[in-house]
C-alpha positions, 0 to 999 in steps of 0.5 A, a space after each residue: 111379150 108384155 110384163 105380168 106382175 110376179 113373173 120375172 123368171 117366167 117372163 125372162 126365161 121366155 123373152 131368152 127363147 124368143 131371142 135365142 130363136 131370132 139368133 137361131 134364124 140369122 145363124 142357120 138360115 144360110 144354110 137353109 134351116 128356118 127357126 121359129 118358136 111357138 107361145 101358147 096361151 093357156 093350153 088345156 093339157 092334162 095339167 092346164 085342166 086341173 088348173 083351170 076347171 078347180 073351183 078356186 080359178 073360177 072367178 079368174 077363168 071367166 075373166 080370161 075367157 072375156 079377155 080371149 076374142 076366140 073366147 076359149 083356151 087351147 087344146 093341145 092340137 091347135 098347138 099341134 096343128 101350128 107345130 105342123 104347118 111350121 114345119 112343113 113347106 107352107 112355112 117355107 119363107 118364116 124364120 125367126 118368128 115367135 107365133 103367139 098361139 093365144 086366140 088372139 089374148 096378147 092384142 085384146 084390150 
């Protein structure tokens, strides 16, 4: 949604989801099918852990952790739970949505 330095592939690779979901959407939903896709922030998944709780990201945690107005990372069932009400009939009128499940970081200033 937004430029990071050093992450062109990263970047691209997601911005070609996020449009392949809106194509998606326009293709399916005549035929009734929603498409809609999910951009987690960081996520404290066995890996995100290790990442994240190493001393050597310290310094840039708390800075991420400033910057988030829910003032914390994902687990993986807040993914899970936004997974689940996109799949059920809540979500019925939402297609071709990208829901950025950050706690808020992509709007903070």
């Amino acid at each position: 949604f937004f430029g990071l330095e050093n992450q062109i592939a990263y970047g691209s690779s997601k911005a070609a989801l996020n449009q392949a979901t809106r194509v998606m959407a326009v293709e399916l939903g005549p035929r009734g099918i929603r498409a809609n896709a999910i951009a987690p922030g960081v996520t404290l998944t066995n890996m995100g852990k290790d990442l994240w709780d190493s001393e050597a990201m310290a310094e840039r945690k708390a800075a991420r952790l400033k910057s988030i107005p829910l003032q914390r990372f994902a687990e993986p069932e807040d993914i899970a739970k936004i997974a689940l009400l996109l799949a059920s009939d809540a979500a019925c009128y939402l297609t071709g949505q990208c829901i950025q499940a950050d706690g808020g970081w992509n709007i903070a200033p």
